[in-house]
C-alpha positions as a printed Julia matrix, in Angstrom:
640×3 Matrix{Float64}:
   0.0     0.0     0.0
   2.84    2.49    0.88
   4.55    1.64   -2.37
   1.83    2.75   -3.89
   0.93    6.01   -2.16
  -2.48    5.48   -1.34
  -4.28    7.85    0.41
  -6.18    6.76    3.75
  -9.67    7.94    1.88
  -8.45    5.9    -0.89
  -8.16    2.57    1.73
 -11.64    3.75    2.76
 -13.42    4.18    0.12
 -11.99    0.95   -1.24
 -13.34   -1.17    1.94
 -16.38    0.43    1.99
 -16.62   -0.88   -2.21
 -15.22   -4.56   -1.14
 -17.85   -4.7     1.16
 -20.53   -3.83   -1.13
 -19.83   -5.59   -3.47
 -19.88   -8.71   -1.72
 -23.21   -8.07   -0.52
 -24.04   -7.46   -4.0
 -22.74  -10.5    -5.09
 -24.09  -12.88   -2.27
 -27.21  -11.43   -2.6
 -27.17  -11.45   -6.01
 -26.02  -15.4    -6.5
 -28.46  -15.95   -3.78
 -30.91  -14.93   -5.65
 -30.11  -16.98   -9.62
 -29.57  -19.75   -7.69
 -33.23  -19.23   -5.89
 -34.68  -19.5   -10.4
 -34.15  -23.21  -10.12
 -34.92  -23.92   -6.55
 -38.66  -25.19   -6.48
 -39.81  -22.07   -4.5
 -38.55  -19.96   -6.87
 -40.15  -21.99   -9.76
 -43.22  -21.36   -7.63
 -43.26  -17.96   -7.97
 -42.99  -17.4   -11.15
 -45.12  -20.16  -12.42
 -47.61  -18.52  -10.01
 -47.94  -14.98  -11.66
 -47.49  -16.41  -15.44
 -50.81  -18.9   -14.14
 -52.4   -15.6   -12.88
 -51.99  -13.81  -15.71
 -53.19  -16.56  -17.88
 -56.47  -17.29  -15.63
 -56.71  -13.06  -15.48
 -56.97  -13.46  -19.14
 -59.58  -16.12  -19.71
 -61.93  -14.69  -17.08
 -61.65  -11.65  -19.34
 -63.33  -14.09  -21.94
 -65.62  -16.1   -19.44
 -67.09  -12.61  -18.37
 -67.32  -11.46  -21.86
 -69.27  -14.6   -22.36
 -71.39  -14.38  -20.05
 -72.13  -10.91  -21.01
 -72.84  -11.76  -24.53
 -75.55  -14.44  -23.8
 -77.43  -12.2   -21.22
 -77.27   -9.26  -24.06
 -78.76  -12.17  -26.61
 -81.49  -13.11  -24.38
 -82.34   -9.76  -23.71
 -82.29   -9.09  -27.12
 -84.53  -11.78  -27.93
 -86.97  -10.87  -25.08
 -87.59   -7.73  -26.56
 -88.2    -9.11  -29.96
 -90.57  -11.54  -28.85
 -92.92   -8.6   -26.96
 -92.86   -6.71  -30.46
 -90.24   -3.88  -29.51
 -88.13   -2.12  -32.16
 -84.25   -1.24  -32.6
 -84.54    1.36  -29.69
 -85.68   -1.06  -27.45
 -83.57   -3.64  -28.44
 -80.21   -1.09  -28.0
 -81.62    0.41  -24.56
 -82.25   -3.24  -22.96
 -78.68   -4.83  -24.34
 -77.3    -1.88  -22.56
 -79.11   -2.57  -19.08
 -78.65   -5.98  -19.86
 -74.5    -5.85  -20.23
 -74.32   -3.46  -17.05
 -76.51   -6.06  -14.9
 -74.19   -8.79  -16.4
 -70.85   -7.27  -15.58
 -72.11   -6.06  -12.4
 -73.56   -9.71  -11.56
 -70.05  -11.25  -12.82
 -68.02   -8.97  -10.16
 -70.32   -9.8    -7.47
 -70.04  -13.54   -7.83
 -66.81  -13.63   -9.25
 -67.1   -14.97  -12.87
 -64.26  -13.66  -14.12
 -61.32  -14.31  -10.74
 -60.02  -17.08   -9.38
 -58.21  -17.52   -6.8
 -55.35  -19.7    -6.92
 -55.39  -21.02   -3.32
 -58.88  -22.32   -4.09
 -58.38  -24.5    -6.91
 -55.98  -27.06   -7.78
 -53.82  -26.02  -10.3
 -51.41  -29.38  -10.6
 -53.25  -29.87  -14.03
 -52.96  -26.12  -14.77
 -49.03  -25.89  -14.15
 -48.7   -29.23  -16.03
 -50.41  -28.04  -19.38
 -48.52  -24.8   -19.31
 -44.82  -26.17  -19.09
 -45.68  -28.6   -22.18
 -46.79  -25.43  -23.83
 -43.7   -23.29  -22.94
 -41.38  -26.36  -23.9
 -43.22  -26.62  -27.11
 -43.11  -22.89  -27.55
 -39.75  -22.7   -27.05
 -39.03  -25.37  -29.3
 -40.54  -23.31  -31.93
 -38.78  -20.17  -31.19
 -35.25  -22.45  -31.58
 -36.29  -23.85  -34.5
 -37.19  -20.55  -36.3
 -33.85  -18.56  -34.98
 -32.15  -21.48  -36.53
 -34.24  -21.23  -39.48
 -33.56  -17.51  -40.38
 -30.42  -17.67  -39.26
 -29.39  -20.11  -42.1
 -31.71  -18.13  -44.86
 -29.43  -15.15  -43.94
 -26.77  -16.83  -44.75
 -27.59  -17.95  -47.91
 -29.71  -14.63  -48.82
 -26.79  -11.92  -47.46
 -25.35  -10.63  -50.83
 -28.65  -10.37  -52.17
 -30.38   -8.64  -49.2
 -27.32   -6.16  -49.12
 -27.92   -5.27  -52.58
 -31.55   -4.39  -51.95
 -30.96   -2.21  -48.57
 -28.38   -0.08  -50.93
 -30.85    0.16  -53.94
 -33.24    1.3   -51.21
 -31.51    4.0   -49.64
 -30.3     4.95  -52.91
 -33.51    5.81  -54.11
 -34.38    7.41  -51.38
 -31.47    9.94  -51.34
 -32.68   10.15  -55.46
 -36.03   11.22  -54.47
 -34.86   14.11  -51.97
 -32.15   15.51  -54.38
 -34.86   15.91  -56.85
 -37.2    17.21  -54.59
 -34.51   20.19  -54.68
 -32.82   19.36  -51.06
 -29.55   18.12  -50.87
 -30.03   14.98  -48.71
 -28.18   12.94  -51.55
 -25.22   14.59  -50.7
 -26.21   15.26  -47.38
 -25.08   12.83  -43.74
 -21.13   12.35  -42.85
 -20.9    10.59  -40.22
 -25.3    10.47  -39.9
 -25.32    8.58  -43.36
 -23.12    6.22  -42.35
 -24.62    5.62  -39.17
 -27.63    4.8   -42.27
 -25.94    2.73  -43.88
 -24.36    0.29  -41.19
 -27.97    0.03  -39.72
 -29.35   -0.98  -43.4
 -26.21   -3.14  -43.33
 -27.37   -5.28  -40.34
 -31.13   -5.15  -41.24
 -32.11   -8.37  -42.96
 -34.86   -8.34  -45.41
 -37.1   -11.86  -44.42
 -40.2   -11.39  -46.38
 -38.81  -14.12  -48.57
 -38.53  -16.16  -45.3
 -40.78  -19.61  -45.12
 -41.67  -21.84  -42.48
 -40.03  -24.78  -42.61
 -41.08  -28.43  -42.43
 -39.67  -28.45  -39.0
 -41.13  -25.37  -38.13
 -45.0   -26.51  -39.25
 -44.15  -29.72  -37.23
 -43.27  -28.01  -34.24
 -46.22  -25.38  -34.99
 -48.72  -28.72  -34.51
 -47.44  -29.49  -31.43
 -47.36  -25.63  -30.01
 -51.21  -26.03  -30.93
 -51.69  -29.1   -29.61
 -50.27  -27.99  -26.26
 -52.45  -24.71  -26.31
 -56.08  -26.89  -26.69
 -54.7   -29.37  -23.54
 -54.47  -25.83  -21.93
 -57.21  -24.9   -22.65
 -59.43  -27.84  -21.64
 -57.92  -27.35  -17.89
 -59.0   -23.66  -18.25
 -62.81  -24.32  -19.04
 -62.22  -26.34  -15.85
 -62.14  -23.14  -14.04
 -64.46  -21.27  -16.34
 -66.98  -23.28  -17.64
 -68.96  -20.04  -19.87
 -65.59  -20.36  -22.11
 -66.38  -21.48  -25.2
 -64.18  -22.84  -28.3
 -64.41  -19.57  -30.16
 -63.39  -17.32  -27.37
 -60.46  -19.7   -26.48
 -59.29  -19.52  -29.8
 -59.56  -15.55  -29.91
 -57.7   -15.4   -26.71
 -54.85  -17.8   -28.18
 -52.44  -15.27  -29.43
 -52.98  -13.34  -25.99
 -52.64  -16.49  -24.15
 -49.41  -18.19  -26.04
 -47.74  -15.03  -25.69
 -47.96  -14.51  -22.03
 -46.31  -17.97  -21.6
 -43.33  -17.69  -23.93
 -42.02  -15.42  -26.75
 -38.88  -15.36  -28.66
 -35.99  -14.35  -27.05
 -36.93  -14.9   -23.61
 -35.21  -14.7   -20.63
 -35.97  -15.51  -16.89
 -36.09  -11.47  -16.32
 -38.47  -11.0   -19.96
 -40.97  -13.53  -18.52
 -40.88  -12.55  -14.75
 -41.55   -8.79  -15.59
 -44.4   -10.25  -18.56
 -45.95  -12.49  -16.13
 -45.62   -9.45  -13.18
 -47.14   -6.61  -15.01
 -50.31   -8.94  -16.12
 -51.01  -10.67  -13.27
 -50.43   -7.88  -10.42
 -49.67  -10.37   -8.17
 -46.91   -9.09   -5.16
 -44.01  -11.63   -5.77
 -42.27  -10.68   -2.61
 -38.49  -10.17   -1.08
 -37.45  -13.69   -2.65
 -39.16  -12.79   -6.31
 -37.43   -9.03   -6.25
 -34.24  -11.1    -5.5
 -34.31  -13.14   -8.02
 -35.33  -10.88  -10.58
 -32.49   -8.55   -9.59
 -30.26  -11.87   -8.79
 -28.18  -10.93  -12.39
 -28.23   -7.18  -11.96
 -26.74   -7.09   -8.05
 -24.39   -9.71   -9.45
 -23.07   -7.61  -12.0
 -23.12   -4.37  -10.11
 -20.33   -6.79   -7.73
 -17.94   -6.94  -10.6
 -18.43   -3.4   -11.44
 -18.12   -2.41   -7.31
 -14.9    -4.88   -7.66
 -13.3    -3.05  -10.67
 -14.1     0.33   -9.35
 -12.27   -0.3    -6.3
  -8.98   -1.53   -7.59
  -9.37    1.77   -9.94
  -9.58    3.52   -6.88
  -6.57    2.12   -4.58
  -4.73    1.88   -8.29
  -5.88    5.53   -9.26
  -2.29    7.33   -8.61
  -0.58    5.14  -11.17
  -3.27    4.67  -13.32
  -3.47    7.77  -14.05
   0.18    8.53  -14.49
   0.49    5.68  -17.03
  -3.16    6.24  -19.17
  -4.18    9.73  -18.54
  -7.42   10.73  -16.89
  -9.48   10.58  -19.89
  -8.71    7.28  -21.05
  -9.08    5.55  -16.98
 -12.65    7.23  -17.77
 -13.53    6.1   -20.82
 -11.84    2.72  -19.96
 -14.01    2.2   -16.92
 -17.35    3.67  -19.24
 -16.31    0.89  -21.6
 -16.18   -1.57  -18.55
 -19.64   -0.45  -17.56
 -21.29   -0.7   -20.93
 -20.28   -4.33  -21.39
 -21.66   -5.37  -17.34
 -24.78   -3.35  -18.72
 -24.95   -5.04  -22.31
 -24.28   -8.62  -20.08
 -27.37   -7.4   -17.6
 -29.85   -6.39  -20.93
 -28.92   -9.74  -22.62
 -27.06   -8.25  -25.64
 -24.56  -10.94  -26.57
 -21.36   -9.32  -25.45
 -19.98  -11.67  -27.9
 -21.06  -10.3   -30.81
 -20.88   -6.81  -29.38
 -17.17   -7.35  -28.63
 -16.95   -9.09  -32.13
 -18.43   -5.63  -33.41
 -15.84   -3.28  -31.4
 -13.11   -5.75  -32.99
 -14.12   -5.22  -36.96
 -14.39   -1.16  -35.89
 -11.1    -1.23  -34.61
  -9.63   -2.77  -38.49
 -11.65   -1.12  -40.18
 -10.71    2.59  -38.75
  -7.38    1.69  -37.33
  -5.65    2.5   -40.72
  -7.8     6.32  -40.91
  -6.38    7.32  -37.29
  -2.87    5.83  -38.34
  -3.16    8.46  -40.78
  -3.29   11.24  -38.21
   0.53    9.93  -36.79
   2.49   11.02  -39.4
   1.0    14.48  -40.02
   1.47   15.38  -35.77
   5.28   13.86  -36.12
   6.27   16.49  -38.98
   4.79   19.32  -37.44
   1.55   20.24  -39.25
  -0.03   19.06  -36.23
  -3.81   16.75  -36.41
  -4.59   16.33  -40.48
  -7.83   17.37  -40.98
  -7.73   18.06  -44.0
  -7.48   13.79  -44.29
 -10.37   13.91  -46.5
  -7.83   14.64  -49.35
  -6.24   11.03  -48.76
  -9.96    9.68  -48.66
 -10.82   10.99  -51.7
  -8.15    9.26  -53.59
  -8.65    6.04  -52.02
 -12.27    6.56  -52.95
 -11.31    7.11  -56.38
  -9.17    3.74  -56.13
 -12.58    2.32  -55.74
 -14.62    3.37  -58.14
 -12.02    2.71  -60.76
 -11.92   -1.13  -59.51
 -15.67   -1.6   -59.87
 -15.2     0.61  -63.16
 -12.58   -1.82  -64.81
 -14.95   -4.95  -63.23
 -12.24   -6.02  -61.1
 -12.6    -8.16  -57.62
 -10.77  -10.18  -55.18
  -7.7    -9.38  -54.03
  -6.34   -8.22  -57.22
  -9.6    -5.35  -57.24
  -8.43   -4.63  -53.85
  -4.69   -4.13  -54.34
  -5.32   -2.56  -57.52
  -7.95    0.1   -55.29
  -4.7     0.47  -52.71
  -2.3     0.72  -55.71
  -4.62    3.83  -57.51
  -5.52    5.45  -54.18
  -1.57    5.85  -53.32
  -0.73    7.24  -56.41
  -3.33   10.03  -56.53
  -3.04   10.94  -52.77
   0.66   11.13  -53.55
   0.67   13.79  -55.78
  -2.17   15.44  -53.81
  -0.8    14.91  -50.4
   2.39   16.52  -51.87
   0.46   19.57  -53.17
  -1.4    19.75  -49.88
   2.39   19.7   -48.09
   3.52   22.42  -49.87
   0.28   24.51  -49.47
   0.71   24.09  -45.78
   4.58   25.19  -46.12
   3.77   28.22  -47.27
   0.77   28.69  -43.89
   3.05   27.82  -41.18
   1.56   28.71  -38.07
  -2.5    28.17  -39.06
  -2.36   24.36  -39.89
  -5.65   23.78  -37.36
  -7.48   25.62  -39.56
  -5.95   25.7   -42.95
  -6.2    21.23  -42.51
 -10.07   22.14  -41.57
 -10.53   24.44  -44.59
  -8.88   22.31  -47.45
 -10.68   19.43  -45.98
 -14.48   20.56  -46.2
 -13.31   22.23  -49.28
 -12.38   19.35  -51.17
 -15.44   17.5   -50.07
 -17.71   20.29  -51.21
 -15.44   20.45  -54.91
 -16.03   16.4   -55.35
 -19.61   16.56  -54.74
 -19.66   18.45  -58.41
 -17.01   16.07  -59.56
 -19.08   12.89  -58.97
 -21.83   14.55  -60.96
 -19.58   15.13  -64.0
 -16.72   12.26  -63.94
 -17.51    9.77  -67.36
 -18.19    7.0   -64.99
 -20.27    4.33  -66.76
 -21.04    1.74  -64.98
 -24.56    0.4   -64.38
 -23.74   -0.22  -60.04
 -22.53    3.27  -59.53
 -24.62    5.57  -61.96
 -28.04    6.63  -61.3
 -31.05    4.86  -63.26
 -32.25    8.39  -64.31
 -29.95   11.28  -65.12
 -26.3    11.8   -64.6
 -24.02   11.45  -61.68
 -23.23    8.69  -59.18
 -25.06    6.99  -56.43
 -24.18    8.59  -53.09
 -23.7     5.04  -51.98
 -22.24    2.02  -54.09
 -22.4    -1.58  -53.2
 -19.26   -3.87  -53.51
 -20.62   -7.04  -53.67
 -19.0    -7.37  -57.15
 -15.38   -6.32  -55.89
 -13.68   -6.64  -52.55
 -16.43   -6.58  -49.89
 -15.47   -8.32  -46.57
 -12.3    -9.24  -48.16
 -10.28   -8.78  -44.88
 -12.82   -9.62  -42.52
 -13.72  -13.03  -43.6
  -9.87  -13.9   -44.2
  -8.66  -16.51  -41.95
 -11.78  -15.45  -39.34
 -12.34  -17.16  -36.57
 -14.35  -18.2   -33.85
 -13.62  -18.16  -30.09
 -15.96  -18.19  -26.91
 -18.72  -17.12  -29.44
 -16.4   -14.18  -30.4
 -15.63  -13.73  -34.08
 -12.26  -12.38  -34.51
 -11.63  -10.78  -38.44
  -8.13  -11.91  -38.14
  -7.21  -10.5   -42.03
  -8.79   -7.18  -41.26
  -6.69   -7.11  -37.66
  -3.42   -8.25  -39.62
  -3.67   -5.99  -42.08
  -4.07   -3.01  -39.38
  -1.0    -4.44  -37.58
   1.2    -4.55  -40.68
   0.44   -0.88  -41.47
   1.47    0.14  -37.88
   4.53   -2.06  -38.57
   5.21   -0.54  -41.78
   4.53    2.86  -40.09
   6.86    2.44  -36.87
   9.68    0.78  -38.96
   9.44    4.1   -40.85
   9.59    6.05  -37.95
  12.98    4.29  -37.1
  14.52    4.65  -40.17
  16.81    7.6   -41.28
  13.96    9.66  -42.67
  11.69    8.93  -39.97
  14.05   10.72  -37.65
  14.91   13.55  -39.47
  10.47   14.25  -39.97
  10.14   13.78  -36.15
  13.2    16.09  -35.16
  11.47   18.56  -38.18
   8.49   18.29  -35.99
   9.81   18.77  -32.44
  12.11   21.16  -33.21
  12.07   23.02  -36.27
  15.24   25.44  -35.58
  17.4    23.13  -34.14
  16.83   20.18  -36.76
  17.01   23.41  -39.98
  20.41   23.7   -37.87
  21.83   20.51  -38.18
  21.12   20.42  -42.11
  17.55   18.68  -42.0
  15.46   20.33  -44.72
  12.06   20.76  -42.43
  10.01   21.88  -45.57
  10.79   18.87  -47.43
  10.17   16.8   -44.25
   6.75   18.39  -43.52
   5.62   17.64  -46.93
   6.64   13.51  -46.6
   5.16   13.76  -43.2
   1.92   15.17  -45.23
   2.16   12.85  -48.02
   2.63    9.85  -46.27
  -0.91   10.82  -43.95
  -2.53   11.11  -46.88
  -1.37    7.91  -48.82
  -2.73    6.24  -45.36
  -5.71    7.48  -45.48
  -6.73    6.81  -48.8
  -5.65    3.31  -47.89
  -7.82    3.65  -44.83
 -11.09    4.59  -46.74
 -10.05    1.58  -48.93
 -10.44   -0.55  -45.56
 -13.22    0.83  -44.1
 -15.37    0.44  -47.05
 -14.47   -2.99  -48.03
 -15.65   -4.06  -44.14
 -18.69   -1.84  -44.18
 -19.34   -3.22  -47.6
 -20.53    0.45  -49.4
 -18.31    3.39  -51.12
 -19.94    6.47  -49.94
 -19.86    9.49  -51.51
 -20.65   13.7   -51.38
 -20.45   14.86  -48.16
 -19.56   11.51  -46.26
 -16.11   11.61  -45.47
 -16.4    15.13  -44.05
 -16.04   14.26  -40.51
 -13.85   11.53  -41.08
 -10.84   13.34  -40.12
 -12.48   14.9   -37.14
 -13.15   11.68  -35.87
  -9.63    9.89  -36.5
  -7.71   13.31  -34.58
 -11.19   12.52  -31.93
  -9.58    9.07  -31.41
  -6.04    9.14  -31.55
  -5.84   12.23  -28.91
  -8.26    9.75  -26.8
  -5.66    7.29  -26.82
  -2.86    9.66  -25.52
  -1.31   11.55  -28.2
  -1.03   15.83  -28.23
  -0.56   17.76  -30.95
   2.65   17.43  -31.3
   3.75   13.83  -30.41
   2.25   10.56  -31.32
   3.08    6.93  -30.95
   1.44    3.72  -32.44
  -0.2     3.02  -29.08
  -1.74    5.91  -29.4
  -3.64    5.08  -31.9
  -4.52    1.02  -31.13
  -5.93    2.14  -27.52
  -7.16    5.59  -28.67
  -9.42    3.62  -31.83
 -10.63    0.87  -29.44
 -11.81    2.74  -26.9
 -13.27    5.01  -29.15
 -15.19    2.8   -31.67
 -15.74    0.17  -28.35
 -18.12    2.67  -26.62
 -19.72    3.94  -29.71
 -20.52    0.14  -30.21
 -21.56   -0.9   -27.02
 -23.41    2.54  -26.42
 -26.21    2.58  -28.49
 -28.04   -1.2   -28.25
 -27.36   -0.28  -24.11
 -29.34    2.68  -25.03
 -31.93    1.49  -26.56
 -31.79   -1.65  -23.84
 -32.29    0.95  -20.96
 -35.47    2.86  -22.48
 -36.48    0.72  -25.79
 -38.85    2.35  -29.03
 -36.85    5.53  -28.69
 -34.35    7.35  -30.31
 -32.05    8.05  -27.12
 -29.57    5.68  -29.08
 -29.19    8.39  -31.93
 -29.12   10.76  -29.26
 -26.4     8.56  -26.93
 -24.15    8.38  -30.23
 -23.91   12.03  -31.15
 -22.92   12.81  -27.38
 -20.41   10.49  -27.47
 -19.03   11.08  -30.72
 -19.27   14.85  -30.29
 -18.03   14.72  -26.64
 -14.73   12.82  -27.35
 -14.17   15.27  -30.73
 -15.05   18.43  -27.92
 -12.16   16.91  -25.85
 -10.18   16.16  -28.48
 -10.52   19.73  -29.83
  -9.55   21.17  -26.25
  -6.46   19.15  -26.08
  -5.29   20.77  -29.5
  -4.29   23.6   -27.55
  -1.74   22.6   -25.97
   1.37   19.94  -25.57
  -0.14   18.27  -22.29
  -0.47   14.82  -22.21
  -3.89   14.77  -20.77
């Protein structure tokens, strides 16, 4: 403890955590062991019976209202009256029913007073053959995805596409229109599967018979208990019924809080427990982690920084949260791992411009451009594979080359205003190519518009190099998929990057950058350095865009990569760079933390309060925050 110089209101508050937390977690395993204990069974069989019984009575009192309203009705016919008559005694009739029902019950039951052994016996087949069902048909449409993904990718683009058509001829300029809001778009088209195609199985119609089959055993123990229910009003209530007892997806918490809100019943201490059994014993881990932050906070902070402990622990909290909300951290961590390859290379881009001295590119959109251009000309020329690919990479160096050099030497002769001249040139060049793709001789058929001239804002490359990376050599482990050609590909341009950095010209650019008067003194030409420092950021991040596209599996175009640079400086200043020194760390821990919460934040969001936008909402504050922080940390050399 004295080795590490904690504080004694660091030893306190990290006891008073411990302890917590391991009444969190007792209580909390207390209570998920209670779900298979047979009182806990109890319970929750108890309110889902409820609700179900609450139900049917709803139809046994409906029932019985229906054949007093008949009899009155035909009462009134046989003494001659008319359709006044008839309304005004249904109407008397129906409020004398209900009021009859209440009085002697009709429509409650009361557990304690019946035996429901029969009851609990025909509702467990029908949740095991419900659940069967539900397995079945995940299974099901899991494997017509697969087999259906190209083509259902190619219909989300058309879609958009069109849309974006329709508004630009409206006269707005929503074709062009979105950055980083487009691509948010796109990657939710992306994972949005088109099933109208989809068909029940054989398996699934089988399984369907026996779902049914279960349902009429239930129901002949219900009619037990309410004898007005007829055959008709048990098979209205059936898609009420079968989905109080199971649905897809379930979990223990999904059906206690179903079962709870329909049935009112008071589940007690040991039903709260268990229901919050999952959540106390995650909020353990989360006490557990927070207090080793705390008695590690002095060196913690001296190694990452203060934002990064932050945003480290945030990241730590979304995934307990995402593990509490049943969100397959799995395939959430699977999705921070493909956002870390496939932006990796664009915030590499940003460590050569802060080594020469021109500080955070943002005018990176210059690099993107020619790596977009890479593209087009693959798809252009028809080529795919790895040979379209390398060919995109080969293209998109050459012109962001000669552009990154011109953009060096522009920002030679502005020494002194490279925040804003970057910022400038960047939006600049954006706004020029969104009259360029309007007018380039383009011809064809995936990237042109059906009607008039100019090219799609976004283009599908099925036909190319889509997923090339990610599916190379991918894996599987503990349900986590890991894109290892995407991640190799990332590491060898860091390689490539930090041998350079080493090597005799890598030295000189840095010194150029730390120093400029000292290094012009010792014979290094710092103009010529500051444009290879330029150049070479640009060459990456037209090889970036070339990345990111074939993993996101669309070339965007007009206004999209506007905020790309924003948000590669946003990252790599999370992971610990300044404006003026950068290392390759920098940029692995600055990019995963960064893309990791934007992940992880907005399913959590929508987990937390669901059929809302607060997900859109939780993704702009991030994204915006971390570029706000980023933007404050440009002022100055601190390491933050």
């Amino acid at each position: 403890m004295s080795k590490l110089n904690v504080k004694k209101s660091q030893k306190i508050a990290c006891v008073l955590l411990v302890i917590a937390a391991v009444i969190c977690g007792c209580v909390g395993m207390y209570g998920m062991s209670s779900r298979s204990s047979e009182k806990g069974s109890r319970i929750l069989s108890n309110m889902r019976l409820q609700a179900i019984l609450d139900t049917a009575g709803t139809g046994a009192i409906d029932a019985y209202v229906a054949a007093a309203k008949t009899e009155a009705t035909a009462k009134v016919r046989e003494e001659g009256g008319g359709m006044t008559e008839i309304r005004e005694a249904t109407a008397k009739a129906e409020e004398e029913a209900r009021t009859l029902a209440e009085k002697e019950g009709i429509g409650s039951v009361d557990l304690t007073e019946i035996d429901t052994l029969p009851l609990e016996d025909s509702l467990d087949v029908l949740a095991a053959a419900q659940k069967a069902y539900f397995d079945e048909e995940a299974a099901a449409q899991a494997r017509y995805i697969e087999e259906h993904a190209d083509e259902v990718v190619v219909e989300s683009t058309e879609e958009l596409a069109t849309e974006a058509a329709d508004a630009s001829a409206e006269g707005g300029d929503m074709a062009a229109e979105g950055g980083d809001d487009m691509g948010s778009d796109m990657e939710m088209a992306e994972e949005t599967v088109d099933l109208s195609g989809f068909e029940a199985t054989e398996e699934m119609l089988a399984l369907q018979e026996e779902v049914d089959k279960a349902y009429d055993g239930l129901c002949v123990e219900i009619k037990k208990v309410f004898p007005a229910l007829t055959d008709d009003i048990m098979t209205a209530l059936k898609s009420t019924i079968t989905s109080t007892v199971a649905q897809s997806g379930d979990t223990f918490e999904t059906q206690y809080d179903r079962a709870l809100s329909l049935s009112g019943m008071n589940p007690g201490l040991t039903g709260t427990i268990m229901r919050q059994g999952k959540t106390l014993a995650t909020t353990a881990v989360g006490l557990i982690i927070l207090a080793l932050a705390v008695l590690l906070y002095a060196p913690l902070v001296k190694k990452l920084g203060i934002p990064r402990l932050v945003i480290g622990l945030f990241y730590i909290v979304l995934c307990l949260m995402a593990f509490v909300y049943n969100l397959s951290l799995p395939g959430q961590i699977s999705n921070t791992l493909v956002r870390l390859g496939m932006n990796g290379v664009l915030v590499l881009a940003m460590l050569p411009g802060i080594q020469c001295g021109i500080s955070l590119n943002l005018g990176l959109p210059i690099g993107i451009i020619g790596g977009i251009l890479g593209g087009l000309l693959c798809i252009e020329f028809g080529f795919s594979g790895w040979f379209g690919f390398l060919f995109a990479i080969v293209v998109g160096l050459a012109i962001s080359a000669v552009t990154g050099c011109l953009y060096g030497m522009l920002l030679n002769r502005l020494k002194g205003s490279e925040m804003s001249v970057t910022t400038y040139v960047g939006f600049s060049i954006v706004s020029l190519m969104c009259i360029a793709w309007l007018v380039l001789p383009f011809k064809s058929k995936i990237m042109k518009w059906p009607l008039g001239n100019g090219l799609r804002t976004t283009i599908g490359l099925q036909t190319s190099y889509r997923h090339l990376l990610n599916d190379f050599l991918s894996f599987k482990i503990f349900g986590i998929t890991i894109p290892t050609g995407l991640l190799l590909f990332f590491a060898l341009c860091c390689l490539i990057v930090w041998l350079f950095m080493r090597s005799r010209t890598g030295i000189a650019m840095s010194a150029a950058g730390a120093n400029p008067r000292f290094a012009a003194a010792t014979g290094i030409n710092v103009d010529k350095m500051r444009i290879v420092g330029t150049m070479i950021s640009t060459m990456l991040g037209a090889v970036g865009i070339i990345v990111y596209a074939q993993s996101f599996g669309f070339i965007q175009l007009y206004q999209a990569p506007r905020q790309m640079g924003f948000l590669a400086a946003s990252a790599i200043l999370l992971g610990g760079a300044t404006t003026s020194r950068a290392r390759i760390s920098h940029v692995v821990i600055g990019t995963f933390l960064f893309q990791g919460v934007l992940t992880l934040g907005m399913p959590v969001a929508n987990a937390v309060v669901p059929q809302s936008t607060i997900s859109e909402v939780f993704r702009i504050i991030i994204s915006q925050g971390i570029i706000l922080y980023a933007l404050t940390k440009s002022g100055g050399d601190s390491r933050g």
